[in-house]
ROTOR-167210 format. One record per residue (C-alpha): residue in one letter; y, x, z. Coordinates in steps of 0.5 Angstrom, whole numbers, plus 500, padded with zeros to 3 digits. Each point is the difference from the previous one (the first is absolute). Layout:
AYXZ;...
This chain:
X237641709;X507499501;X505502493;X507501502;X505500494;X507502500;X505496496;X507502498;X505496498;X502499493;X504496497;X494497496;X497498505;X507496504;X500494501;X505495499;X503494503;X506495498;X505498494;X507503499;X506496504;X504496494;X505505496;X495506502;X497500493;X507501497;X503505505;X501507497;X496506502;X507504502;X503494504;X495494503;X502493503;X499503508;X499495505;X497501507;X494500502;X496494503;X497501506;X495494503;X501502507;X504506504;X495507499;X500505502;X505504498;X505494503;X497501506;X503507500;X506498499;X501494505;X497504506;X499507500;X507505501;X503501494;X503508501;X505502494;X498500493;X494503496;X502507496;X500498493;X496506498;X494498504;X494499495;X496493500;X495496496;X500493498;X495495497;X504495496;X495494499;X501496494;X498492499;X498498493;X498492499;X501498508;X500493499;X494500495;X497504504;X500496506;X499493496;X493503498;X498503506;X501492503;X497498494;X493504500;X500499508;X499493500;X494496499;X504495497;X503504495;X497500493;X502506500;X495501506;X496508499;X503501495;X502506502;X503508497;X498507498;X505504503;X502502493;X501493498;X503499506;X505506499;X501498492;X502492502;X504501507;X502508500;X508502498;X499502493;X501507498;X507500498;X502497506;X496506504;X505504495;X506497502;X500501506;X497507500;X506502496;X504497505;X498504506;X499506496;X508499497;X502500509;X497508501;X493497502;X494504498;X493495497;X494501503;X496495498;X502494495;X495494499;X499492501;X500500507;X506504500;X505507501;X499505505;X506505500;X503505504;X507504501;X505500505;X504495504;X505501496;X497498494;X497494504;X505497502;X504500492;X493497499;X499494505;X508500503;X498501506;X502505505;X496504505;X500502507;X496503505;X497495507;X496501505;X496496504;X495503506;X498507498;X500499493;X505501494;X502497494;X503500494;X502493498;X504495494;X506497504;X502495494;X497495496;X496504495;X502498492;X496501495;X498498493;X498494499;X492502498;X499502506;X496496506;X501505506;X502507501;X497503506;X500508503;X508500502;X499498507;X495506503;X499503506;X497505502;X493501502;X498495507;X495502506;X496495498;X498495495;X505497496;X502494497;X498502492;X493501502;X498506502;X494502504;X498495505;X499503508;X494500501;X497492503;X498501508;X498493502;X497501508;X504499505;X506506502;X497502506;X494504499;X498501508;X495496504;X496501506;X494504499;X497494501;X503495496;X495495496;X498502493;X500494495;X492499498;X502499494;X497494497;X498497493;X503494500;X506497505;X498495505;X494503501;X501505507;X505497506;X503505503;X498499507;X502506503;X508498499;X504495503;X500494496;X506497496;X502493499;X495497505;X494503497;X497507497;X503504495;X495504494;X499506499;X502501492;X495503495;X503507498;X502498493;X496495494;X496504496;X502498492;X494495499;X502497507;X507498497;X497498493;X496495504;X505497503;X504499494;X495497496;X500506495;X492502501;X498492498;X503502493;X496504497;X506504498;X503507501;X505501496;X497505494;X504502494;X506498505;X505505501;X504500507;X507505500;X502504506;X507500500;X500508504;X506504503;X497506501;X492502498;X495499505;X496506497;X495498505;X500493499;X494499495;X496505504;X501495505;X498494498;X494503497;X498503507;X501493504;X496496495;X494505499;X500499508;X500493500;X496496494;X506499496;X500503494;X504506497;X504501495;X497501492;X502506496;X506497496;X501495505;X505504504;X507502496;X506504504;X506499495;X505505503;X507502498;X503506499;X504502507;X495496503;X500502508;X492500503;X497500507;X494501502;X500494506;X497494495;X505496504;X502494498;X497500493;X494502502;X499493503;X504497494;X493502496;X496498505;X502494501;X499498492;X495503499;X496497507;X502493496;X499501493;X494507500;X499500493;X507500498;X504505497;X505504504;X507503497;X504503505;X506501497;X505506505;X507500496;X506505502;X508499500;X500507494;X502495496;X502493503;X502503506;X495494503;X492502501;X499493501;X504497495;X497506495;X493498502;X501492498;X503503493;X494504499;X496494501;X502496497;X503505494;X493501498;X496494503;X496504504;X498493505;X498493501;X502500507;X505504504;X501501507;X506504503;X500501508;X507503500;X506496502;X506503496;X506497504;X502493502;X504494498;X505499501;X505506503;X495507497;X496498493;X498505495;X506503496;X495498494;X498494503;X502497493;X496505497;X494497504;X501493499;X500502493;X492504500;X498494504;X503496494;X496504495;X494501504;X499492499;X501500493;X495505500;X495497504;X501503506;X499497507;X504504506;X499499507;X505504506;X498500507;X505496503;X502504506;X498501507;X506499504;X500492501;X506495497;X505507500;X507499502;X505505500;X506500504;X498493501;X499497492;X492499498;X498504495;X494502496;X496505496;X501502493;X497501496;X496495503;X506495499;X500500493;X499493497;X495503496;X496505504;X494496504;X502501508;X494503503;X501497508;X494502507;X496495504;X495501506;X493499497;X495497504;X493503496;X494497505;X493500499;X496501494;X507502497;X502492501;X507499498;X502498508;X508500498;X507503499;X506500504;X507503499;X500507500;X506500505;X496505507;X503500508;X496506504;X500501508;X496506502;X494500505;X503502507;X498507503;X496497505;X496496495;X501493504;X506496495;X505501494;X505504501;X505495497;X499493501;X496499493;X502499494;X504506503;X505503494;X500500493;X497505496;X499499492;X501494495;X499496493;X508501496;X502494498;X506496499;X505496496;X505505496;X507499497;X499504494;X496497496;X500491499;X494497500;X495501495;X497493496;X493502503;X502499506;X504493500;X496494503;X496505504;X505504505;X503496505;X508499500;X499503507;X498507497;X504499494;X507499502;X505497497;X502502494;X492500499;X498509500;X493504499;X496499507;X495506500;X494502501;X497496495;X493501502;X496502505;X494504503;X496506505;X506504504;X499500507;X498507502;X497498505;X494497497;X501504494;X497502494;X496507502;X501505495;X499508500;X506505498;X502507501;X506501505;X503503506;X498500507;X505501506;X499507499;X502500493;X493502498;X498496493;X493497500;X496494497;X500494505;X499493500;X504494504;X503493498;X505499494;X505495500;X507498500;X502497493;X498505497;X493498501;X502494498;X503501494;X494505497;X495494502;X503495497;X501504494;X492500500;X499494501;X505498493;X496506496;X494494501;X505494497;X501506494;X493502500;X498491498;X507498497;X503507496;X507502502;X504496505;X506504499;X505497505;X496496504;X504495505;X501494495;X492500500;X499502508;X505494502;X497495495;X494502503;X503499508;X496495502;X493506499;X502505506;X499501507;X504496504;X503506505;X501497507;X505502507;X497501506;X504499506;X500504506;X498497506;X495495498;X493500502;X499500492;X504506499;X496505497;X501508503;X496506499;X499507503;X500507496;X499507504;X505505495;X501508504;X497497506;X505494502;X497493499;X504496498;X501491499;X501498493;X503493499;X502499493;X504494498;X506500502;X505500494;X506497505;X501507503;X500504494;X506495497;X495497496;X499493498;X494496500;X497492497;X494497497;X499501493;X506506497;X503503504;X504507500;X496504505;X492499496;X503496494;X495496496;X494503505;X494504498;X495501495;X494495499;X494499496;X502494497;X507504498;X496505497;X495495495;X506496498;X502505496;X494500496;
């Protein structure tokens, strides 16, 4: 049975993040000490300005909102959140209930107080005051008596924008304030989070000859040679099983040998827009395939007010499946925010989490801007929850991305919140599953794909062929390099000075030889219907790990921010490997999607920007799940 709850923001249930600037406890309500926000990086609310057509100046009566975030203790925040986080810590698992957590580090109320006055004093109107922060709403006019900035109107493309021209300034309380920069509604998926396009993994052709060959569709990988194809590398290429079944993939990890399951577990799903179909989904495909469905109760959507819905399970269909595939008696919270109030369906869904402890373990598939040049406005509100969700005991896991080492206009760059020094970065491989569900391997998951010809007697391109998907990774510029990944990052991948790599861990990614799963969605005709096929991409991954780390809650208790004790612990992962193109060794395989074949080599990380060596690195990160990793924790 599945329970779906409204929650509404009130101001009892806010929560807080980090202490006053000095003087801000001795300003005046009517006059408070101003300084300029800080920002971490370029939002993007920066970006606007630097790179869209400004076009005249915004009309002073034009309506807006705005969220003022407000920081409380920061410094004590964030000291107890390394301290609770680190196995050498006295302090080690000593974590926090939210209203502790709020009592000891959020703004206290006449803080709140004061800086409601404040921006009630310059004509804006209170829509919500509490210990995460004020949200408002007036003119531009009154905005810009606020936060000292003017406001111009840009374009960019097909869009249009309203945006912050100078430096904001703001009372000393205040953490971040976002909601002046916006734009109008995009074509499609923006960068706060809105619902995903939906996942299409087969090849962009979707036309063959009639007589194209069809995969036979294996059980396991290297048992059937394709021996109607041309060879590639000097010998046969195999047919690929059309997806690994869930207990397939526990196998492989070392899951099944430990008895565990991960009851009396929690696992968020951090959700843009509610699937409606998602838990009919995954209870179909497991009653079809031996696995178990989800219990009355073991299944709970948290659903904001304003929250979009679809119909298409999508991506977060395969999220819940991906979980509950490595940790079956685990309970499941999926958790879908809206921008009404925070102006940030991503960053409310986090709140909610972590406002009302309604997770062990989250996974969140979505990528809310890169750093640097195009971070989150709230990006210092994020790195705030991410700080006060490890108090709380609270592990957060993000997929990394799907687009390799990520330049942009010739600057590496890397996914947030993925990149945050307290986000767990989730990163893809090729696994190899071979009989008896043996672990055989893991490459990198970094594919190139050549086409059959229409003859049938070679590859179209010279294989590997052309680049197709990717793990994300790399090193940033935003964040420096954390304590637990000291002695363990090359100085190759860190840099000078030394920064955050990403991702920090591994696991399943590759659609190609994915996860098979069932959702509901739309075919090339537009007509919606439930069909099963491979998830992938680390959005699989980032789900499948967070199972995995259900498992080490289920034996250990609260992990709460969980990389101090995975980088302890770096030597108990798979070693993830390359596999160079052109050698008699190099392992490819076929797939037959929409009637095209077409040649699969994985591995090949150099094309995809990104970088790979023995140990870390930052196309894998410490590698994948074990066993042994799994019992350690026990």
């Amino acid at each position: 049975m599945r329970k779906r709850r409204h929650l509404h923001a009130v101001p009892a249930c806010l929560v807080a993040v980090v202490v006053s600037l000095p003087g801000a406890s001795t300003a005046r309500a009517d006059q408070p000490d101003r300084v300029p926000v800080a920002h971490p990086t370029d939002t993007v609310a920066d970006q606007v300005v630097r790179e869209a057509t400004r076009i005249g100046p915004t009309d002073p009566s034009t309506h807006l909102s705005a969220q003022v975030f407000l920081k409380g203790d920061a410094d004590g925040l964030a000291g107890y959140a390394r301290a609770v986080s680190d196995p050498a810590d006295p302090r080690y698992g000593h974590f926090l209930t939210p209203e502790q957590a709020r009592a000891r580090f959020g703004p206290a109320p006449d803080r709140i107080d004061a800086v409601t006055t404040w921006l009630r004093g310059t004509g804006l109107s209170i829509d919500l005051a509490g210990s995460r922060g004020v949200v408002v709403h007036g003119t531009v006019a009154q905005a810009t008596a606020a936060f000292g900035t003017r406001f111009a109107n840009y374009t960019a493309g097909e869009r249009q924008f309203r945006a912050a021209v100078d430096p904001i300034t703001v009372a000393a309380d205040v953490l971040a304030v976002t909601g002046l920069t916006a734009g109008d509604k995009p074509s499609k998926p923006s960068a706060d989070g809105p619902p995903p396009e939906e996942r299409t993994f087969a090849p962009d052709k979707v036309t063959g000859r009639a007589d194209t060959p069809s995969s036979p569709c294996p059980a396991y990988f290297g048992d059937t040679p394709a021996t109607t194809l041309p060879a590639a590398y000097g010998h046969l290429v195999q047919w690929a099983p059309c997806g690994y079944t869930p207990k397939q993939v526990r196998d492989a990890y070392g899951i099944t040998g430990t008895g565990l399951t991960g009851k009396g577990v929690t696992i968020g799903i951090v959700g843009s827009t509610y699937a409606v179909n998602a838990l009919a989904d995954a209870n179909r495909f497991a009653a079809e395939h031996g696995e178990p469905t989800f219990a009355p109760g073991q299944f709970t959507a948290y659903v904001a007010p304003g929250a979009g819905t679809s119909e298409a399970s999508g991506e977060f269909g395969m999220d819940i499946q991906a979980a509950h595939a490595m940790a079956p008696d685990a309970n499941i919270a999926y958790v879908v925010g809206s921008s009404a109030t925070w102006g940030d369906r991503v960053l409310d869904g986090i709140g909610t989490i972590v406002d009302h402890r309604l997770a062990d373990v989250v996974s969140g598939s979505i990528m809310v801007g890169r750093t640097p040049g195009s971070a989150p406005d709230a990006i210092a509100a994020y790195e705030r929850l991410f700080q006060e969700a490890a108090v709380e005991g609270i592990t957060v896991d993000f997929a990394s991305g799907d687009s390799g080492g990520g330049l942009v206009d010739g600057v590496r760059s890397v996914e947030y919140p993925a990149s945050s020094p307290w986000v767990t970065g989730v990163g893809g491989t090729t696994l190899v599953i071979g009989p008896r569900n043996r672990y055989q391997g893991e490459v990198v998951w970094a594919t190139e794909n050549t086409d059959l010809s229409a003859d049938g007697t070679r590859w179209e391109d010279e294989p590997p062929g052309y680049q197709r998907g990717a793990t994300g990774g790399g090193t940033g510029t935003v964040f420096g390099q954390p304590s637990y990944q000291h002695d363990v990052v090359p100085a190759t991948f860190a840099g000078t000075p030394p920064m955050r790599t990403v991702p920090d861990v591994s696991a399943l990614a590759d659609p190609d030889l994915g996860l098979l799963i069932g959702t509901t969605g739309y075919d090339l005709s537009g007509n919606l219907g439930y069909t099963e096929d491979n998830g992938g991409g680390t959005s699989l991954a980032s789900p499948l790990f967070a199972g995995v780390e259900a498992l080490l809650v289920q034996v250990h208790g609260p992990l709460g921010f969980a990389n101090p004790a995975l980088y302890a612990r770096r030597h108990l992962f798979h070693a993830i490997h390359d596999n160079p193109a052109g050698t008699p060794h190099t392992i490819a395989f076929a797939v037959s999607r929409r009637g095209q074949v077409t040649l699969v080599t994985p591995g090949q990380y150099a094309n995809a920007d990104l970088e790979f060596a023995p140990g870390y690195n930052t196309a894998t990160g410490l590698g994948s799940p074990t066993r042994t990793l799994i019992e350690s924790f026990r």
